[in-house]
N, C-alpha and C positions, 0 to 999 in steps of 0.2 A: 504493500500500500504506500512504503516511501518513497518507494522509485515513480509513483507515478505523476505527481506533478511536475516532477524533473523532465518526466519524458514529456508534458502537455509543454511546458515552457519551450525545449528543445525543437518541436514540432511547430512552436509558434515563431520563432527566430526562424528558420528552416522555411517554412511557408514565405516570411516575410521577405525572405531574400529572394525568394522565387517568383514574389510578384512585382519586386523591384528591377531584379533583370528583365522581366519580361517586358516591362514601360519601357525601359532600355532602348529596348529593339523595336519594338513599334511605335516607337514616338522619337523625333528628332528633335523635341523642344523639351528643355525642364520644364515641370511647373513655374507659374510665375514666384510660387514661394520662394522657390529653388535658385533664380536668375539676379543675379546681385542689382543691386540700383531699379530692379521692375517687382512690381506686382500687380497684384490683380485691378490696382486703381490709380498708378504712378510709373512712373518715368523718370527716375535722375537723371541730371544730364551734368557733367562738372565744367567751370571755364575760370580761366583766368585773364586780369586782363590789367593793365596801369592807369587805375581810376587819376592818380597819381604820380608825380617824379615827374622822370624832364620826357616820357614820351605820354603824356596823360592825354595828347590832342588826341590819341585813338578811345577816349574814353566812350567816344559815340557810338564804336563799335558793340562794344558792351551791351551799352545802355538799350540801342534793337534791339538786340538778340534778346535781353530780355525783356521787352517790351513784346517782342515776338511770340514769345514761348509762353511765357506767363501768362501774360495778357490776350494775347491772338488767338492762339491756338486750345486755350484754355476755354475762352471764350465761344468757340466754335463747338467743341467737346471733344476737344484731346485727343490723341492718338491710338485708334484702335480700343474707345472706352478708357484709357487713362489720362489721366490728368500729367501736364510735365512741371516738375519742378526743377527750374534751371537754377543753379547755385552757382555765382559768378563773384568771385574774390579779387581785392584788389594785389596785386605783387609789385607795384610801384615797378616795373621794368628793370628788375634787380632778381638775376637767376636766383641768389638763395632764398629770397623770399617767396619763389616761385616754387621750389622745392616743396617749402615750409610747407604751401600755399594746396599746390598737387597732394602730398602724404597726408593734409586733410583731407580733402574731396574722395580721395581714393579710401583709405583707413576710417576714418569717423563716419565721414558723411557717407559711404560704399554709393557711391554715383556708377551709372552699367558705363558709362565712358566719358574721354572730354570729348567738348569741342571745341574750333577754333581758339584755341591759348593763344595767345600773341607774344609774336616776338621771337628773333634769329637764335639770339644769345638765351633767352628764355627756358624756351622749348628744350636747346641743344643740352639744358640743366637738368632736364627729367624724363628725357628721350629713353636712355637704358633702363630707368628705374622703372617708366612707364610699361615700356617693352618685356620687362623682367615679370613683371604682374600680370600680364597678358589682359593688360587692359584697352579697348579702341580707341586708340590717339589720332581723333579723326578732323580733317580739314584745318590744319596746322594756320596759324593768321600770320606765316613768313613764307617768303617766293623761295628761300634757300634751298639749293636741290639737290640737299641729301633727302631732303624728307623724299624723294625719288626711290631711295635705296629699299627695293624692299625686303632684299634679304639682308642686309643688316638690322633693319628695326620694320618686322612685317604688321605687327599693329600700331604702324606711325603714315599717317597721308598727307598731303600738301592740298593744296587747292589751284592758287594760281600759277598763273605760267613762272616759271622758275626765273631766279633773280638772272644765273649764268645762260638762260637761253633770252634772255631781255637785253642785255649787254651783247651776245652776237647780233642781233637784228641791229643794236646801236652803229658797233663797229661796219657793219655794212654798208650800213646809213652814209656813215661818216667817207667811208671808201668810195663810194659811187658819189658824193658830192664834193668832196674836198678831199683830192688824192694826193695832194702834197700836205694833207694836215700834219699840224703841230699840234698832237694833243697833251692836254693835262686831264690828271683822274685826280681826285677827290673820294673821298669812301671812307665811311665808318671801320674802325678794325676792329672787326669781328666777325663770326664768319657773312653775316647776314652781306657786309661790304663786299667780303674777299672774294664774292662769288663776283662781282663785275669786272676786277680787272680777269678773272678768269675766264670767263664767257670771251670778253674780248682777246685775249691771248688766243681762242681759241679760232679768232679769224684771223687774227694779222699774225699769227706764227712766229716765225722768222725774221721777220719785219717790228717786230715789238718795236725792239731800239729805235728802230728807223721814223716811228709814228710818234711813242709815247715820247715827250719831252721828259715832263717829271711826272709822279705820283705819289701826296700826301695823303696822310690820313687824321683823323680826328677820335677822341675819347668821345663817348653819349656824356662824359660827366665833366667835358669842358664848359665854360662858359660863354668861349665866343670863337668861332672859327675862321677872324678876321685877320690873323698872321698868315695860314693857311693860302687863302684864296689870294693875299698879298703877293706869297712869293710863286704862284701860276704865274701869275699877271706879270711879273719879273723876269721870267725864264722864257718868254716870248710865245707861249702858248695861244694858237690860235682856234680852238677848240677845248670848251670846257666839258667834262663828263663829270656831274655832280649827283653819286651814291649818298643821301641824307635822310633821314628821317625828317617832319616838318618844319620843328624846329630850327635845325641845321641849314634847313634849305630855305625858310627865308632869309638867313643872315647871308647866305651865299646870294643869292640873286641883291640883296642888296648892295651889300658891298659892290659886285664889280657893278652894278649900277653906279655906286657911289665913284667908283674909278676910272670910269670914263672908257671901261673896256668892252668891248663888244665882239666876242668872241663867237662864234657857232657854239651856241650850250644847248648840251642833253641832259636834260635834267629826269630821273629816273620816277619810273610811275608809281613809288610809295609816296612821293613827296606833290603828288599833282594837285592835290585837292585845292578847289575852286577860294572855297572858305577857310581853308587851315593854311593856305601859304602865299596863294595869288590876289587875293583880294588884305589878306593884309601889309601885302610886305608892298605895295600899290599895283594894280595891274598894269599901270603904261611900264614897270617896271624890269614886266617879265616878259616882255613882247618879242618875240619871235622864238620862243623858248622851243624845242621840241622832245617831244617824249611818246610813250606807249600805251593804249590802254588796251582793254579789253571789257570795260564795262559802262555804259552810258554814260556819257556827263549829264548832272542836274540841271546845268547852266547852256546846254546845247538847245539854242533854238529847233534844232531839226528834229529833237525828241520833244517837241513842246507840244504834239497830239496823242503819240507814241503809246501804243494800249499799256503795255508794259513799264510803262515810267507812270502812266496816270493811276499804277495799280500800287504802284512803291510811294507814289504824293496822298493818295485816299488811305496808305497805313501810315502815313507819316502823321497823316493830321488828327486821325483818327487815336494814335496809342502814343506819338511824341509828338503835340503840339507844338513845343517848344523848340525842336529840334531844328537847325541851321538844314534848310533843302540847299543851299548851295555845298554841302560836304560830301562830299564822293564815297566816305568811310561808311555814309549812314546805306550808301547804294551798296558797294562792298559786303558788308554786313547782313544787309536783306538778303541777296547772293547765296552766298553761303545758308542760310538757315532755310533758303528755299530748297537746296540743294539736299541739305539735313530732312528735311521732309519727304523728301522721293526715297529715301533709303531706308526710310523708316514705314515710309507707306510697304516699298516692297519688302519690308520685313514681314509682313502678315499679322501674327501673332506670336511670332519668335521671335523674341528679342534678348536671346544670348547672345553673349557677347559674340561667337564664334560668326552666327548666322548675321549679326549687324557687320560682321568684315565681309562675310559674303558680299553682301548686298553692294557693302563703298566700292568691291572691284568688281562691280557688276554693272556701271549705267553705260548706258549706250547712248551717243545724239543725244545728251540733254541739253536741251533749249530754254534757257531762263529766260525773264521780260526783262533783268536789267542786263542781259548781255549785248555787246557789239555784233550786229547782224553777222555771220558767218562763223562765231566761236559758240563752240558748242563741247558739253562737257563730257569724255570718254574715259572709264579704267577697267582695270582688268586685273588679274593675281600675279599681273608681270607686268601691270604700267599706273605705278603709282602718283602719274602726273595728269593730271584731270583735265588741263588745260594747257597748250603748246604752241598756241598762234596771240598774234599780237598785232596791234591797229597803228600805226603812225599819227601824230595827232601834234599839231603847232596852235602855240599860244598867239592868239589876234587882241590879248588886249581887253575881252569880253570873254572868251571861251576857247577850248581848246577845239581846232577844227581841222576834222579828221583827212587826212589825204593818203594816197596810195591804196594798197591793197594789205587786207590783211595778210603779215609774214607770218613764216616760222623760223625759228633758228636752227642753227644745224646738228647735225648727230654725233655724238663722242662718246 
């Protein structure tokens, strides 16, 4: 009689396991209990971003995405019957605190992935940690193209067309218009910079010396980058290539405005925005500027009927009132979290982490409203760059207007 509840117990462990392999096998989704950051009513989603510090001009990105999430989508009713709770930290654009920042979201908060973190030097701080967790590090808010790499860090993705395939279409640029240039670079050191003298190396070869005059660099934690652009201006530099975040790049347009120098400048598409660097640093200031884009400008009359620009102004007014419609980051930002939507739509009702990587290497031809007519978003489990073509686009003064044909950069 003593052995027998030992054996009812044994029989019930035994059974137990037997109907746990068998959900196993016929179901490719845990429960939602089961799925970190999801259940049967929610969605985490983790982001970081520099409400604060010396890049806080992207704090607008932020502030969509959660306007989006929270608000929008919430509003609508949520993804698949769940509600999303976006949890977005500030890291003031200082890696350790972004670490700090990450090992919350992930550990306390157990979010099923990020999104859009911002930032080269950022990101590059919690890339292995991320990757190490096997958590989806998805649509990274830096062009830097390792987030490219996907066998080095396979749950890490990028979004926009990469900083070193933006810098070849430059160097071309540069090549077919002024083939005896003198150029100077300018670039943040870090990698998010290093990527454009490298892109560029990657067309003029040989000829490096032959083109590049000199090439400085700048700390994010200087104050002013007006010795810098001094000594371009000195070494007879008749092309400027200025790698800046916004800050940096209004000092730069100003100064050699202020120096009487008028050099062919490319000025690189982090630093384009209408509101964050052209309209304050004065626009007759930036006039002939050219650079890259790939997503609608706010300020372009020719999107001024545009279905898709009228759909990102009716959320703008709607859930940021307040919000600067001349800032490109607010367009950016919408981008992206439309983009988050398609991957989540085709998640189903799976939303392990395993099946949300499916999905990010899985769109095909995606066509946002705030993209440039002929870029369209493609990846796969062996092309972790979503986007690869890029628009030509010169400052008039009022707006940046677009010319040529959409490029792509070349293959290495």
């Amino acid at each position: 009689m003593s052995s027998s509840p030992k054996l009812t117990r044994r029989n019930a462990v035994c059974l137990a396991a037997m109907t746990v392999a068998g959900l196993a096998t016929t179901s490719r989704r845990a429960p939602a209990a089961d799925t970190t950051g999801v259940t049967a009513t929610e969605i985490k989603i983790g982001h970081t971003n520099p409400y604060s510090g010396p890049a806080s001009s992207y704090s607008s990105s932020g502030k969509l995405e959660m306007a989006f999430f929270n608000q929008m989508v919430n509003d609508q009713g949520g993804v698949a019957g769940r509600k999303i709770n976006f949890i977005s930290y500030d890291d003031q654009y200082s890696p350790p605190k972004t670490v700090e920042q990450v090992r919350r979201l992930i550990e306390e908060d157990k979010v099923a992935f990020l999104f859009n973190t911002l930032g080269t030097p950022t990101n590059s701080a919690i890339v292995r940690y991320v990757n190490q967790k096997k958590v989806p590090h998805l649509f990274v808010a830096s062009g830097a193209d390792k987030w490219g790499d996907y066998k080095e860090h396979p749950w890490t993705i990028g979004f926009q067309t990469s900083y070193r395939t933006e810098a070849q279409v430059y160097a071309k640029y540069i090549l077919a218009e002024k083939p005896d240039a003198k150029i100077g670079i300018i670039y943040q050191n870090d990698d998010y910079g290093k990527d454009y003298p490298a892109g560029m190396k990657d067309v003029l070869g040989d000829n490096w010396d032959k083109y590049v005059v000199k090439a400085v660099t700048y700390e994010v934690t200087d104050p002013t980058i007006d010795s810098q652009i001094t000594s371009l201006h000195a070494a007879g530099c008749d092309v400027l290539v200025t790698v800046a975040i916004p800050k940096f790049a209004v000092q730069t347009i100003r100064k050699v405005y202020d120096l009487g120098w008028r050099p062919m400048h490319i000025l690189n598409s982090v630093a384009v925005s209408v509101g964050l660097v052209m309209e304050p640093v004065g626009p007759e200031k930036g006039v002939g500027i050219v650079s890259t884009g790939y997503l609608k400008d706010p300020t372009d009359p020719g999107f001024k009927d545009d279905a898709g620009m009228k759909e990102w102004r009716d959320f703008m007014a709607k859930y940021l009132p307040g919000g600067d419609i001349n800032d490109i980051t607010y367009v950016y930002a919408y981008s992206c979290c439309k983009t988050l939507m398609q991957v989540l739509k085709q998640c189903g009702d799976d939303f392990s982490r395993a099946n949300i990587m499916r999905q990010v290497t899985s769109l095909k031809d995606l066509e946002l409203p705030t993209l440039l007519p002929g870029i369209k978003i493609n990846t796969s489990p062996t092309n972790y760059r979503p986007m690869r073509a890029l628009q030509l686009m010169r400052w008039d003064g009022k707006t940046w207007a677009r010319f040529g044909n959409v490029i792509e950069g070349v293959q290495v």
